[in-house]
N, C-alpha and C positions, 0 to 999 in steps of 0.2 A: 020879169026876171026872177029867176029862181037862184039862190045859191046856196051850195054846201059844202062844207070841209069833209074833206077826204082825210084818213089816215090809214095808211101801208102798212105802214112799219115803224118799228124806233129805232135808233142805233146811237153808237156813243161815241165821244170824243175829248179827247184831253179836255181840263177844266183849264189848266191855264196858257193853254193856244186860244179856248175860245172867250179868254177873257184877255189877252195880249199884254200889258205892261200895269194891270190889276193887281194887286197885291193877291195873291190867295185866302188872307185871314179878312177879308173883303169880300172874294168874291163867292168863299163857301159858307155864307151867310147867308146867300141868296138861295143858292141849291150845293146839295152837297153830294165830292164825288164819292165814288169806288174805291177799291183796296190800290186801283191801277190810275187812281186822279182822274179818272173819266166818269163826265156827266152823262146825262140821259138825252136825248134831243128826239125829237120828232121830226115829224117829215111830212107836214104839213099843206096836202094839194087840194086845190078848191075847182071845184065843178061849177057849172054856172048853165044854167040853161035859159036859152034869151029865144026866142019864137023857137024857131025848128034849127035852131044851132045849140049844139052841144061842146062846152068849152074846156077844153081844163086848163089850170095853170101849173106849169110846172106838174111832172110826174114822180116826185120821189128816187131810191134810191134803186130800187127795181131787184132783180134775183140772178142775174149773169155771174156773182163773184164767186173766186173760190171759197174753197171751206176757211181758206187761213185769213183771209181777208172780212169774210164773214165771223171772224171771231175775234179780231184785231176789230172792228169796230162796233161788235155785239150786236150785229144784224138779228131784230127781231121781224120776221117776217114769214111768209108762205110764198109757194112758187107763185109769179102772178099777181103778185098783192092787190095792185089796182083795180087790175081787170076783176078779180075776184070782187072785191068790193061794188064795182058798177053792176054784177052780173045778180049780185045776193042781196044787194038792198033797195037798188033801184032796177034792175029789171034791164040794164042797157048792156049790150051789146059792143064790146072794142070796137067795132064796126059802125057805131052809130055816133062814135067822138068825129064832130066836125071841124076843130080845131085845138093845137096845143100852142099855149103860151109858153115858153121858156124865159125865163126869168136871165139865165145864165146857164154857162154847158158844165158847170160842176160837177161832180159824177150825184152827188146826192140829190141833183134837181133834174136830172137829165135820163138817168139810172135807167125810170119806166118806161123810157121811149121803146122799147124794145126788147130782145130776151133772146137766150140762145138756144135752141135743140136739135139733138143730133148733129153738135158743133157747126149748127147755121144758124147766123143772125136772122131775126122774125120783127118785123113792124109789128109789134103788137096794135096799131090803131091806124089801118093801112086806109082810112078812107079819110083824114084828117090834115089838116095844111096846117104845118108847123109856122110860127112865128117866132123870128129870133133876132135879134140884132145884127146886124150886116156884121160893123166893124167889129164887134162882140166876136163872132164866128169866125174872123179871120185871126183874131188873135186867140182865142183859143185851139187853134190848128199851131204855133208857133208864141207858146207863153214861155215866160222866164225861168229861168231854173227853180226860181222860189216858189214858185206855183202849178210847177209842170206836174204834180203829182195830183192835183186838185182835177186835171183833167184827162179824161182817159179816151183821149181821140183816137184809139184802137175800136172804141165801141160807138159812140155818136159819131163816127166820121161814114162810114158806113151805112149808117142810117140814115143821117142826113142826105146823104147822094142817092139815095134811094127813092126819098121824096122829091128831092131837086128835079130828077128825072121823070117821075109822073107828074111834074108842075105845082107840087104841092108844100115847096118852102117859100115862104113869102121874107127877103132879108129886109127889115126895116134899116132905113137910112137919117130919119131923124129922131130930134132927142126928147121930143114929146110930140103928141098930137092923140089921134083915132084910131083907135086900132082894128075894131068892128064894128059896124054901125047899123042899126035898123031901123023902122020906122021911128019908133021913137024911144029907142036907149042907145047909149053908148058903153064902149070898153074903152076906157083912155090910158095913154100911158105916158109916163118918165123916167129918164134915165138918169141913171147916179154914176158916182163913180168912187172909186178910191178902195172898195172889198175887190171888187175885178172891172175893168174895163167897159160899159156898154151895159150895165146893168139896170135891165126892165123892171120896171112899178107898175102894173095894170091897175087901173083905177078903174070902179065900176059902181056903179047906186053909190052910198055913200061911204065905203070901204076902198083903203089902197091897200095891197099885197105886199110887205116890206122885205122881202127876202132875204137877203142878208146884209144889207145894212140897216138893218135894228131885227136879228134872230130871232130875239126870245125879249121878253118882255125885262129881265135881268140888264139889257144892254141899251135902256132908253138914255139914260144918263149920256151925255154927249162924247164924255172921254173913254166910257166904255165902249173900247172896238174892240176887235177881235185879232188875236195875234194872226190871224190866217191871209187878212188887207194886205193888199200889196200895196198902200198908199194909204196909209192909217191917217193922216194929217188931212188928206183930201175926205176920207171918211165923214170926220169929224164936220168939214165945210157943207158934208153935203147930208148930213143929218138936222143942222140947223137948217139950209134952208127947207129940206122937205119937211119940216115940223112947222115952219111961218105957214109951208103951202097945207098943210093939212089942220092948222088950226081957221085959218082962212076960209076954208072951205066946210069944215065940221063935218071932218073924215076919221071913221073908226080905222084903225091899224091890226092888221094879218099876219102873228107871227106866223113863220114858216116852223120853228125848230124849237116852241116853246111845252112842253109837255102838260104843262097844267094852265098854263094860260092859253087861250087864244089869239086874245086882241085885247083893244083897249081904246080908251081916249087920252089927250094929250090935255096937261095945265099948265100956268107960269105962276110957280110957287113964289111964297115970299122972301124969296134969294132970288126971283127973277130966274128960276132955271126951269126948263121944261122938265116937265113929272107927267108919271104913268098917271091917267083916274079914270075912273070904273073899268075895273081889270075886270076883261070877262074869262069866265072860269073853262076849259074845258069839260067835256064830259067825259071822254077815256074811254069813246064809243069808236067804232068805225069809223060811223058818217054822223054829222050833226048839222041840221037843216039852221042856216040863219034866216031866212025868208021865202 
C-alpha cells in the first residue's frame, strides 16, 4: 500500500464558525485570522494505491464556482486542481482513479468529483466507483435549513446519478466494517456523527482520515467543535469514542483542513484529557508521500 496526500487548493473560513462556542482570544492563539476573521484551511485528499486500485478519499473543493464565491472563500487553486496534481507528479491519468471515498457530500469534500465546461457537467474520473453513505446521501438531497448551504446538490446530485447509472456508486448501509479489500490489506471504515449525518472515517495501514470531526489539529481538544455541527453535543460523544478507538488501535490521525499540520498521535495528559503528540508537520508541497 502506497499512500499520499494530496493538496488542491486552500481556501478560508470564518475563525469563529470553525471554532463554534470558543472564545476568540482562545482560539486565535492557535492560528490567526484575516482582516475578514477568516483562517486558512486546506483541503486535504489522500491517494492511496493498494495492488492495481487507485483510491482517493474525498476530492477537495474542485473549480465549478463562481468568481464571488471564489473570493468569499479565498479559493486558492488552478482549473483542475486534482487532476492536475495526479497528471504532474505521479504520472496518473483521471482515468486510472478506481475508486473515490467520500467522506461526506459537503461542497469542500465533494467539489473534485467533477467540473463544468461549456456549461456541461464532466465526471472528471468517469472510470471510478464512488463510495458514500446511503443514509448520508439521502439526507444530503433534503438537509435542514441550517446546513442547506454546506451542500450544493445542484452539483453532486448530477454526478452522482451519472455513476448510479453506469453501476458505479456503491451506497454503504452500515456503520462500520470493509470497505475494500485484497489479498491482504484492508480499507476500513466508521461512521461518526454529530458535524453531519453518516459521516465516513476510512481507516487504512495504521492511519484514520478524520474529516471533519477533528478538522485541523487546533480542534483535538474534545469541546472544540465547530460552529458548522449540526449536533455539536453528539460531536463531542463521538470524538471521545473515536479517540478510545484510535488509541486502542495506535492509529496516526488525517487532518483534512489543517494547513501546517497533517496529522498526529493521540495522549492522556495528566488532566486525564486527550492531547495532540507528535504533530506531524506538513510540507506546503503538492503531494507528500507517507509510505
Amino acid at each position: 500500500m502506497k499512500i499520499f496526500l494530496l493538496h488542491p487548493a486552500t481556501f478560508k473560513l470564518d475563525g469563529g464558525a470553525m471554532f463554534g462556542i470558543i472564545p476568540k482570544p482562545l482560539w486565535s492563539k492557535k492560528i490567526s485570522p484575516d482582516q475578514l476573521n477568516r483562517i486558512e484551511m486546506s483541503l486535504r485528499v489522500v491517494l492511496i494505491e493498494l495492488e492495481e486500485r487507485k483510491i482517493l478519499i474525498d476530492t477537495g473543493i474542485g473549480d465549478y464556482h463562481s468568481d464571488k464565491f471564489n473570493q468569499q472563500f479565498a479559493i486558492s487553486s488552478t482549473k483542475s486542481p486534482l487532476t492536475q496534481i495526479l497528471l504532474s507528479h505521479l504520472k496518473l491519468n483521471p482515468e486510472e482513479i478506481t475508486d473515490i471515498i467520500l467522506t461526506h457530500l459537503h461542497f469542500d469534500h465533494v467539489g473534485g468529483l467533477g467540473t463544468i465546461r461549456n456549461e456541461q457537467r464532466q465526471l472528471l474520473f468517469p472510470n471510478a466507483t464512488i463510495h458514500v453513505h446511503k443514509k448520508h446521501y439521502e439526507y444530503a438531497l433534503n438537509p435542514t435549513q441550517r446546513d442547506k448551504g454546506s451542500f450544493q446538490d445542484h452539483f453532486f446530485a448530477p454526478l452522482l446519478n451519472d455513476y448510479a447509472n453506469k453501476g458505479q456508486l456503491n451506497l454503504i448501509e452500515k456503520t462500520e466494517g470493509t470497505l475494500i479489500k485484497t489479498k491482504d490489506e484492508t480499507i476500513d471504515f466508521k461512521v461518526s456523527f454529530g458535524h453531519t449525518p453518516y459521516m465516513i472515517h476510512p481507516i487504512f495501514k495504521n492511519y484514520i482520515y478524520m474529516a471533519d470531526l477533528v478538522p485541523m489539529s487546533h480542534h483535538v481538544k474534545i469541546p472544540w467543535v465547530m460552529g458548522y455541527d449540526i449536533e455539536p453535543g453528539i460531536t463531542t460523544q463521538y470524538k471521545e469514542k473515536f479517540y478510545k478507538y484510535i488509541m486502542q488501535n495506535n492509529l496516526k490521525m488525517i487532518f483534512e483542513h489543517d494547513s501546517l499540520t497533517w496529522g498526529g498521535r493521540l495522549k492522556i495528559n495528566e488532566k486525564e484529557q486527550f492531547e495532540l503528540t507528535d504533530p506531524y508537520q506538513s510540507k506546503q508541497e503538492s503531494i507528500q508521500q507517507l509510505e
